[in-house]
C-alpha positions as CSV (number, residue, x, y, z in Angstrom):
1,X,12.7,29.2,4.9
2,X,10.2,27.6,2.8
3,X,6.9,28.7,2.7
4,X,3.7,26.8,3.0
5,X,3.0,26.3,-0.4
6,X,6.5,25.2,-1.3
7,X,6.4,22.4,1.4
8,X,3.2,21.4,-0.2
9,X,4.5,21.3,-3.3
10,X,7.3,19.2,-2.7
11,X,5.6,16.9,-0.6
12,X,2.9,15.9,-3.7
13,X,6.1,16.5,-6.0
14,X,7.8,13.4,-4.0
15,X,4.3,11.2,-3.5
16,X,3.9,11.2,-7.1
17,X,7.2,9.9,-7.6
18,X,7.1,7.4,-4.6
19,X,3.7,6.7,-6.0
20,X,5.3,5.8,-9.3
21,X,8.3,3.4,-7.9
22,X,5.6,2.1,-5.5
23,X,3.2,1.4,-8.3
24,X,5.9,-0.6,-10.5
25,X,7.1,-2.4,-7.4
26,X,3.2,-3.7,-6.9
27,X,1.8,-3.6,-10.2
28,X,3.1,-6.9,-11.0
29,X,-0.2,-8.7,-10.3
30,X,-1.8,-5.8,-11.6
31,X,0.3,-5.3,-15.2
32,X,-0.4,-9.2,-15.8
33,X,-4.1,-9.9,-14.9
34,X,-4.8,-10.5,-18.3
35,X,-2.4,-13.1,-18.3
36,X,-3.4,-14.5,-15.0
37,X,-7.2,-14.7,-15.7
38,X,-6.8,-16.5,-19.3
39,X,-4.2,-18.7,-18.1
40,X,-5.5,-19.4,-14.2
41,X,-9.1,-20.7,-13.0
42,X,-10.9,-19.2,-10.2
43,X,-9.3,-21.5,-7.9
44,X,-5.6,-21.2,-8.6
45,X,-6.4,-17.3,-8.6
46,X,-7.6,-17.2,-5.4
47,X,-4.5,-19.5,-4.5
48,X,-2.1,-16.9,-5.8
49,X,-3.8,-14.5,-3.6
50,X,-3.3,-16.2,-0.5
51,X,0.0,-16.5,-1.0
52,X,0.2,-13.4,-1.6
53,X,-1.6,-12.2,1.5
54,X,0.9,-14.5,3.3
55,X,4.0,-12.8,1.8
56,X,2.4,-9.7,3.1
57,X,1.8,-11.0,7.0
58,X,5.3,-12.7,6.3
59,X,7.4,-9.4,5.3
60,X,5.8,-7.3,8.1
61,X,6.6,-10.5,10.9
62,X,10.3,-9.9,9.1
63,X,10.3,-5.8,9.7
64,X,9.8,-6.4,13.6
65,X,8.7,-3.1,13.5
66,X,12.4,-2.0,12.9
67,X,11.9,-0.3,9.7
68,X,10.7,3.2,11.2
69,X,13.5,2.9,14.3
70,X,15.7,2.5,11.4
71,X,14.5,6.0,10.0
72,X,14.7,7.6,13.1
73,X,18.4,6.2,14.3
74,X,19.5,7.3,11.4
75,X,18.4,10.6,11.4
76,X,19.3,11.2,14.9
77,X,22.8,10.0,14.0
78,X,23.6,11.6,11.1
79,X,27.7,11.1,12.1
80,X,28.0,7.9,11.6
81,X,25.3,7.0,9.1
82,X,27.5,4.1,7.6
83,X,27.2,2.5,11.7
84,X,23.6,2.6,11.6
85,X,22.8,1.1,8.1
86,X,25.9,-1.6,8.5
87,X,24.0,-2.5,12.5
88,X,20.6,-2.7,10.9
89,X,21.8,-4.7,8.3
90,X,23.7,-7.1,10.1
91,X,20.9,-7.3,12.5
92,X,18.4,-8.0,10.3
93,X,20.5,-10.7,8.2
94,X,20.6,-12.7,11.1
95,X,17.4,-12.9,12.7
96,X,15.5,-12.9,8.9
97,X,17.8,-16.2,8.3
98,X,16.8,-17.7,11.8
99,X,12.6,-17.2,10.8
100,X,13.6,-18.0,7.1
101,X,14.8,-21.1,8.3
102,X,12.2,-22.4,10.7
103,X,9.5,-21.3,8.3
104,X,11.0,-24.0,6.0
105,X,11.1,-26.5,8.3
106,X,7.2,-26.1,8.6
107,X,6.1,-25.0,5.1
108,X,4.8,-28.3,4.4
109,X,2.3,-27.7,7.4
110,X,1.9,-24.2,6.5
111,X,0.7,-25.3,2.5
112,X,-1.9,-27.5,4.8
113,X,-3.3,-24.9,6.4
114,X,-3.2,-22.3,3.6
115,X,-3.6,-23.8,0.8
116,X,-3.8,-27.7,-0.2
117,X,-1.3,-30.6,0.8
118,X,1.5,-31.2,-1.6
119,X,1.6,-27.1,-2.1
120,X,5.1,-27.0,0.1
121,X,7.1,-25.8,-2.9
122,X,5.0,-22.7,-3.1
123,X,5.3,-21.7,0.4
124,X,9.2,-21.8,0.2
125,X,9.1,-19.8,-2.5
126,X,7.4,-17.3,-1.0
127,X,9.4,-17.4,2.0
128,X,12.7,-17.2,0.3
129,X,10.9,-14.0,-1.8
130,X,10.6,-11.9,1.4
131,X,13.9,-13.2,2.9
132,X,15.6,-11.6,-0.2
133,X,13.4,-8.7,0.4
134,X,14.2,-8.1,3.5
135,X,17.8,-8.0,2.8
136,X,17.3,-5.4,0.7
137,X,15.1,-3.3,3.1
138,X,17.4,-1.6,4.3
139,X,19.3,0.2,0.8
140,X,15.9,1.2,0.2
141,X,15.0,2.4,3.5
142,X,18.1,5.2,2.8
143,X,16.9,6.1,-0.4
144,X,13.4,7.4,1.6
145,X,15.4,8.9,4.5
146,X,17.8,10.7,1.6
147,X,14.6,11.9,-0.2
148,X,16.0,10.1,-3.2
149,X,12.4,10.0,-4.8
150,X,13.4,9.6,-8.5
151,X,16.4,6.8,-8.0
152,X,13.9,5.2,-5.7
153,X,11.2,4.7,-8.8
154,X,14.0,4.2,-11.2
155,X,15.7,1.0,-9.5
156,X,11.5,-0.6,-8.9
157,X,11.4,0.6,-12.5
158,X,14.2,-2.2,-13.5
159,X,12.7,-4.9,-11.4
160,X,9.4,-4.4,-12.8
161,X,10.5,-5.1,-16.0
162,X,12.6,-8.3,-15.4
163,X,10.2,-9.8,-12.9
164,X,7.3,-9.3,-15.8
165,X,9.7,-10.9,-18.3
166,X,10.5,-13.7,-16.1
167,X,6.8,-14.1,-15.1
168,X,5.5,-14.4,-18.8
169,X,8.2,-16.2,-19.6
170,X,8.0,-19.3,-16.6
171,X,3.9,-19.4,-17.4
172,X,3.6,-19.0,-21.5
173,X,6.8,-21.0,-22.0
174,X,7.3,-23.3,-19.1
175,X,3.9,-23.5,-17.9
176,X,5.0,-23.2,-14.7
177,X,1.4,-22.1,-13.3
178,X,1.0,-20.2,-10.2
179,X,4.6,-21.3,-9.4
180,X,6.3,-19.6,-11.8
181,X,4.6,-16.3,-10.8
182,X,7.1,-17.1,-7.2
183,X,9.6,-18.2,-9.1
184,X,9.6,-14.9,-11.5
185,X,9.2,-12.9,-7.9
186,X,12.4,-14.8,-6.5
187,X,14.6,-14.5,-9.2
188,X,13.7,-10.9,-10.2
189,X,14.5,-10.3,-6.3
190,X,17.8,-11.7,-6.3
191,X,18.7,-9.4,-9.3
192,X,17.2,-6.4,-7.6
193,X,19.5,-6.9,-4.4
194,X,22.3,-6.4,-7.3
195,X,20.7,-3.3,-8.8
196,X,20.9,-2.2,-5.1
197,X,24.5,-3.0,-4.4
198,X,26.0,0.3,-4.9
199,X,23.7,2.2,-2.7
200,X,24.7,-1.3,-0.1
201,X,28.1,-0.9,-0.8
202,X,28.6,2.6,-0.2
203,X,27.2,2.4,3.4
204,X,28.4,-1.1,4.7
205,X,31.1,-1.6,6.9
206,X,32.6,-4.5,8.6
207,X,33.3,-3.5,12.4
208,X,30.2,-2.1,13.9
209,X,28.9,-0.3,17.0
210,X,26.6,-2.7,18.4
211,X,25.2,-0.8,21.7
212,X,22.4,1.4,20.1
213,X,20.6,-2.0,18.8
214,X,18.6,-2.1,22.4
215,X,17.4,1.8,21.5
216,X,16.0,0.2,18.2
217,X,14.6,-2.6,19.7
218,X,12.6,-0.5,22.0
219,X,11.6,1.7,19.5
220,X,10.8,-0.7,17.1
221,X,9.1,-4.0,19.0
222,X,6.2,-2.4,20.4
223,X,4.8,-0.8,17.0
224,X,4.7,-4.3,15.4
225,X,1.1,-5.3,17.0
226,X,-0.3,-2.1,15.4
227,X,1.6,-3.1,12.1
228,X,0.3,-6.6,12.4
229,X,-3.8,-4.9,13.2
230,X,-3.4,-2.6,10.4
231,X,-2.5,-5.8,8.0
232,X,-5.2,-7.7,9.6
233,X,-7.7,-5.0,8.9
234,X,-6.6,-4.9,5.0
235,X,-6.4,-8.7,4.6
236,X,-9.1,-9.6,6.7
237,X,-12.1,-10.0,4.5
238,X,-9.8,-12.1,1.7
239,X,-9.4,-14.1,4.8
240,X,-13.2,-14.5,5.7
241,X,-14.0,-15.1,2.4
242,X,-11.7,-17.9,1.6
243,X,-12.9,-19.3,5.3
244,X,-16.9,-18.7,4.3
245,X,-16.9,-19.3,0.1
246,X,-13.9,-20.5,-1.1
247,X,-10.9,-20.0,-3.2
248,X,-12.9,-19.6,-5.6
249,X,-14.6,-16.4,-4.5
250,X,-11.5,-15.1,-2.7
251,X,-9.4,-15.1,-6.2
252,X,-12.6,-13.4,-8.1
253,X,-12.4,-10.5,-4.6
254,X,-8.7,-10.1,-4.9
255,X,-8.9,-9.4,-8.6
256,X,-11.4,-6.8,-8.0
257,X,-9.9,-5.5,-5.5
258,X,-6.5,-4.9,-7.1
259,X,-8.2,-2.4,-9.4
260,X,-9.5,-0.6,-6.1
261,X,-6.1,-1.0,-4.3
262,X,-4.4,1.3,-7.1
263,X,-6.0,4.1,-5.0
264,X,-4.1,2.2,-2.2
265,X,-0.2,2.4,-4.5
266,X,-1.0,6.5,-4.5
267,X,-2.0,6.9,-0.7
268,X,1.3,4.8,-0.1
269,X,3.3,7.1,-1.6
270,X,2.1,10.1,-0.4
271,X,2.3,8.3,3.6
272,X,6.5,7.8,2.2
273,X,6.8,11.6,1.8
274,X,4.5,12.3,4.6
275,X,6.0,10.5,7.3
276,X,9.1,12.5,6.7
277,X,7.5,15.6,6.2
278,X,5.0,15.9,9.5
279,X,8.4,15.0,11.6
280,X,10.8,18.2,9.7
281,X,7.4,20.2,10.2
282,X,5.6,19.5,13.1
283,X,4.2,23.5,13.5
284,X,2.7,23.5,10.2
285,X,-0.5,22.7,11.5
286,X,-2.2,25.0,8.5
287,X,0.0,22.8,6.0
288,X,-1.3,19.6,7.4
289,X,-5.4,21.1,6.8
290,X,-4.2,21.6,3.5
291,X,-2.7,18.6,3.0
292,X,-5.9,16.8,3.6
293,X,-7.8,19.0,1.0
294,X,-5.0,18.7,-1.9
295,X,-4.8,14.6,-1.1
296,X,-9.0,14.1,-1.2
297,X,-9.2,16.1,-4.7
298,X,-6.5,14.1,-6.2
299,X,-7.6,11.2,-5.2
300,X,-10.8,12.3,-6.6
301,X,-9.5,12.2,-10.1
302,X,-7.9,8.3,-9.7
303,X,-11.2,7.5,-8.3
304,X,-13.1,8.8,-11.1
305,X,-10.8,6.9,-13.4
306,X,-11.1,4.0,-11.5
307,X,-14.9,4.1,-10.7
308,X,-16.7,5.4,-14.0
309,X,-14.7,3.5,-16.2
310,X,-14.4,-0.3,-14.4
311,X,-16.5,-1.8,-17.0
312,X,-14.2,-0.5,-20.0
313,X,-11.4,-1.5,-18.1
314,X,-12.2,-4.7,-17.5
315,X,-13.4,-5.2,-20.7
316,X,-9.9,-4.6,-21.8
317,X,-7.8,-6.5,-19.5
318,X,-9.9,-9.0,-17.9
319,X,-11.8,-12.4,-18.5
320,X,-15.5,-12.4,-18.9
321,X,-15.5,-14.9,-16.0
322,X,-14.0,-12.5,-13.7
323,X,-16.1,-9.7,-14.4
324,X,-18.8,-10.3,-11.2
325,X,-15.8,-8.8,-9.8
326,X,-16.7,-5.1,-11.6
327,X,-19.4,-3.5,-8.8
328,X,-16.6,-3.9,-5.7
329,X,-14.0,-1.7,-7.8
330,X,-15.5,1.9,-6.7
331,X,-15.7,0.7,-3.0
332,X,-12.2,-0.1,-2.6
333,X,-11.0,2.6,-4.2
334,X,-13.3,4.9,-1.8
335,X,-11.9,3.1,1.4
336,X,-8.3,3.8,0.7
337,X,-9.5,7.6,0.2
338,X,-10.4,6.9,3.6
339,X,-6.8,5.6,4.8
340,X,-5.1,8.5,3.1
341,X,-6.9,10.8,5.4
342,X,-6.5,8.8,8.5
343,X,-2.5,8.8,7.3
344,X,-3.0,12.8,8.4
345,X,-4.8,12.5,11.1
346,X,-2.8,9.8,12.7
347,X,0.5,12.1,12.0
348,X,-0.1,13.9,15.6
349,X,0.5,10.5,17.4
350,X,3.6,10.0,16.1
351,X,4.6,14.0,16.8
352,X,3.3,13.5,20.2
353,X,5.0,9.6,20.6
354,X,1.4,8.7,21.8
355,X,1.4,5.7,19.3
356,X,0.4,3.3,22.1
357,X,-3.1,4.9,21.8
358,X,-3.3,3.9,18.1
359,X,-3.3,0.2,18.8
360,X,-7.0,-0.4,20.5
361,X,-8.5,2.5,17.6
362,X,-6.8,-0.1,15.4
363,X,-8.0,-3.2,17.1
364,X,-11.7,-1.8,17.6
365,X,-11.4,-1.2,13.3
366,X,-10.1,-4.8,13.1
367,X,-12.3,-6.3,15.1
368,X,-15.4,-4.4,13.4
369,X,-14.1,-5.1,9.9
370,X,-14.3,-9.0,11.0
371,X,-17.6,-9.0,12.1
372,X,-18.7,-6.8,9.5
373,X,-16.9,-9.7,6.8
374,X,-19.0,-12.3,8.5
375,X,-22.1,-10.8,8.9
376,X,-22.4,-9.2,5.2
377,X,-21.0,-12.2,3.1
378,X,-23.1,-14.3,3.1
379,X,-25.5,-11.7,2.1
380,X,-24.6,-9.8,-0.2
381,X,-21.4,-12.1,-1.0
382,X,-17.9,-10.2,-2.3
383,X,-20.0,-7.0,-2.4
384,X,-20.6,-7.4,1.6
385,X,-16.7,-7.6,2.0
386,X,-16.3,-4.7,0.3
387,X,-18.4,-2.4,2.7
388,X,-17.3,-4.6,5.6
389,X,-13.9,-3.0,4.2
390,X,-15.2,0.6,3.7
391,X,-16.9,0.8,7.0
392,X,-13.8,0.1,8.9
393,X,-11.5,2.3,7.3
394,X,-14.3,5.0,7.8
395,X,-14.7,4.3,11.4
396,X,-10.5,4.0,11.8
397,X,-10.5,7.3,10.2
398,X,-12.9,9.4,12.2
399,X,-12.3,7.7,15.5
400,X,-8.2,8.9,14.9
401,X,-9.1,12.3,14.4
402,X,-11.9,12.3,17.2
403,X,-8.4,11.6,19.7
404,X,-6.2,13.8,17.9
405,X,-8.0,16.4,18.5
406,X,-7.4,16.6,22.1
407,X,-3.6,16.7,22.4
408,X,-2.9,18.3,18.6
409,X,-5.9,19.9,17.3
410,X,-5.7,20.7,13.7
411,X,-8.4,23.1,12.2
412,X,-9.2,21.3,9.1
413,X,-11.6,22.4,6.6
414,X,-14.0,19.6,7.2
415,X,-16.9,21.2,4.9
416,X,-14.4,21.3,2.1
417,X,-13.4,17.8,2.3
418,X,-17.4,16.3,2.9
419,X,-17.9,18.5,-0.2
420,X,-15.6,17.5,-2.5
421,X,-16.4,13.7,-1.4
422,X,-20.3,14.0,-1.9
423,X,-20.1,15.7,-5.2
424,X,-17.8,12.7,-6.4
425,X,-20.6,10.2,-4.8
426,X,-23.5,11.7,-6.5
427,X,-21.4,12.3,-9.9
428,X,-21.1,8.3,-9.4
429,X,-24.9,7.4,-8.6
430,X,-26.3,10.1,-11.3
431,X,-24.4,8.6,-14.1
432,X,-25.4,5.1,-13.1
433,X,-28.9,6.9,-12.8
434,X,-28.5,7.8,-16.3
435,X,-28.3,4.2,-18.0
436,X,-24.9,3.3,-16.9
437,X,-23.7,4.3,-20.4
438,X,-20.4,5.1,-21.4
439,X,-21.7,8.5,-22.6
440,X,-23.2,9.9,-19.0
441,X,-20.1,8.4,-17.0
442,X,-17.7,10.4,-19.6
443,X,-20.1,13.6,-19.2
444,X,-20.1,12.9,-14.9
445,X,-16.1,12.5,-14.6
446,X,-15.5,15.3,-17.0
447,X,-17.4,17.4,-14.7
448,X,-15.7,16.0,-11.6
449,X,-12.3,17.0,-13.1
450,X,-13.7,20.4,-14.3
451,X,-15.3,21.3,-10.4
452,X,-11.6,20.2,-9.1
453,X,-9.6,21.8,-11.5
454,X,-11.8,25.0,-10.9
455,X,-11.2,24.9,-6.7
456,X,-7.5,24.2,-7.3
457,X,-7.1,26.8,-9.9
458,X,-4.8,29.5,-7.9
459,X,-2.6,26.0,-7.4
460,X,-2.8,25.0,-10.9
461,X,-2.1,28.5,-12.1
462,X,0.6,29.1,-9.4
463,X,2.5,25.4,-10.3
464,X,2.1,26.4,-14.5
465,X,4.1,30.2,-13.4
466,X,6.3,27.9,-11.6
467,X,7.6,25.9,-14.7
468,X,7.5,28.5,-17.1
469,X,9.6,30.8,-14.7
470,X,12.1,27.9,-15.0
């Protein structure tokens, strides 16, 4: 059997490669913002991004929740694994089609609402985007459940790079605008369905055992109103502030908060491998502790990145107009720290299939985050969205644990983890302290890496015996 440190091991070993497939399947908006910010105003920016936030309510309405009864099915019937994928698939074909459809028929009322009138083409787009997506949901889905880390980044690797060539190529050449971003997303999602067609293949089959589909209904349904809060609480202030300043100000947010959410790529990958490896390890409860620690100090490092050096990275990829957006950066990035933890904490919900009491911790973090959004915004503007943002994830996260702890107490090392965290924050403040120079941020996050690389020495020097061994 495994031992502690080798689950560890290949649990970070998976996240980083999930991480990397995540990243390329995201990064998108992220790769291009310097050609979004010379070519796009404030306002078509902030357009962009609320489509984009409705893609994202529009691909988790699409899930039903299904996605993780999916996993579990699958595991549970490892016989007849071609049944299961061809049901979910079939399944999900035609009820996506039915939405797809209807949200068609009312995307010129939806652009009203969302955007501006005349704006119906864009909504389409969109919609069609998840549609294909959610067809291909489900290949993907057995790439995760086979641990097929490395295929998984390899196949987001290819449609990175055609839906960036696409996307440059409908806005420099066509000037397409905003929609040729959605049509760049379309088209590359068309060809990634393709790339995908061999893992489809392999598993589909025509005649199909339809009687399990109530099990996955039952399974599934009732986790989409947590899905839907957890959305809510990461889209709500882009919301708020559209609502209360703009699209202006929400397109100058998002951007800054892109840069923050590449904390948010890493934390996603490590919740793929995790959510596999809390269910095939439920009695490692010392693993889990661990967990926590190794997650907060590598997180650390992209923080450090992310935080000390915003102004250099801006500098290089951004538009002086968009650079108000600098001071929210380090905020985001802290508050999906925050999320990654409450990923752990959360895990002994799902071992204990008490999920039902996630959904009013969730709503109360919602709910808080809203009124946080409208109370701080109009004073302290995209800044007061940003701690509206940090606050809830912070409250999410300790009010999670507070629960767990009474049906699967885990002993975690809680001095450790405030530790490593406050040593990160006055690193931050000192070198700010200091001038805000490039010379004293260098000289604080060469010291952060130096006090993590020192704690995680026996790890370091353990994985280095590993490779050479090998």
């Amino acid at each position: 059997m495994d031992s502690s440190s080798d689950k560890i091991r290949s649990l970070f070993k998976h996240s980083i490669i999930y991480g990397i497939g995540l990243f390329l399947k995201k990064a998108i908006g992220f790769i291009l913002i310097p050609l979004y910010t010379h070519q796009f105003t404030h306002f078509q920016y902030g357009k962009l991004a609320i489509l984009y936030l409705y893609s994202g309510a529009l691909i988790l309405f699409f899930s039903l929740g299904l996605n993780d009864a999916f996993f579990k099915q699958f595991a549970k019937e490892k016989s007849d694994e071609k049944d299961v994928f061809s049901r979910f698939f079939f399944f999900r074909l035609f009820y996506v089609s039915i939405f797809l459809f209807l949200f068609l028929i009312f995307s010129n009322w939806i652009a009203r609402f969302l955007l501006e009138p005349g704006d119906g083409y864009l909504i389409r787009l969109a919609t069609l985007t998840i549609w294909i997506e959610s067809i291909c949901m489900p290949s993907l889905l057995i790439l995760r459940i086979k641990n097929r880390s490395v295929k998984f980044a390899v196949v987001n690797t290819l449609r990175f790079i055609i839906n960036c060539g696409l996307t440059i190529l409908f806005i420099l050449y066509f000037g397409m605008g905003v929609g040729g971003v959605l049509l760049g997303n379309l088209l590359s999602g068309l060809l990634f369905f393709f790339i995908l067609y061999p893992q489809f293949h392999y598993y589909i089959k025509n005649k199909v055992n339809w009687s399990p589909i109530k099990e996955l209904l039952i399974y599934g349904l009732p986790l989409l109103p947590l899905s839907f809060t957890l959305l809510g609480m990461d889209l709500a202030d882009r919301w708020v502030i559209k609502w209360m300043a703009g699209l202006g100000k929400a397109g100058l947010y998002t951007l800054g908060y892109q840069f923050g959410a590449v904390m948010g790529i890493l934390i996603h990958g490590f919740r793929i491998s995790w959510i596999s490896f809390f269910f095939n390890n439920p009695e490692k409860k010392e693993t889990f502790a661990n967990s926590a620690i190794i997650l907060v100090r590598g997180s650390l490092i992209l923080w450090g990145i992310l935080s000390f050096f915003t102004k250099e990275i801006f500098q290089l990829m951004v538009a002086k107009e968009y650079f108000h957006a600098i001071p929210i950066v380090p905020v985001i990035a802290f508050a999906y720290m925050l999320f990654g933890l409450e990923e752990i904490f959360t895990a002994g919900f799902f071992i204990k299939s008490k999920t039902s009491l996630l959904l009013p911790i969730a709503l109360f973090a919602f709910i808080t985050n809203i009124l946080l959004n409208i109370l701080f915004i109009p004073h302290w503007g995209i800044m007061g969205a940003s701690l509206a943002t940090l606050i809830s994830y912070l409250l999410f996260a300790i009010i999670a644990y507070l629960v767990a702890e009474r049906f699967f107490p885990i002993k975690y090392d809680f001095r450790t983890i405030l530790t490593d965290l406050g040593i990160g924050i006055l690193l931050f403040g000192g070198s700010h302290l200091c001038g805000n120079g490039i010379i004293p941020r260098l000289i604080a996050f060469l010291i952060l890496c130096s006090y993590i690389g020192w704690k995680e020495r026996k790890r370091i020097n353990s994985l280095i015996r590993q490779y050479i061994k090998h």
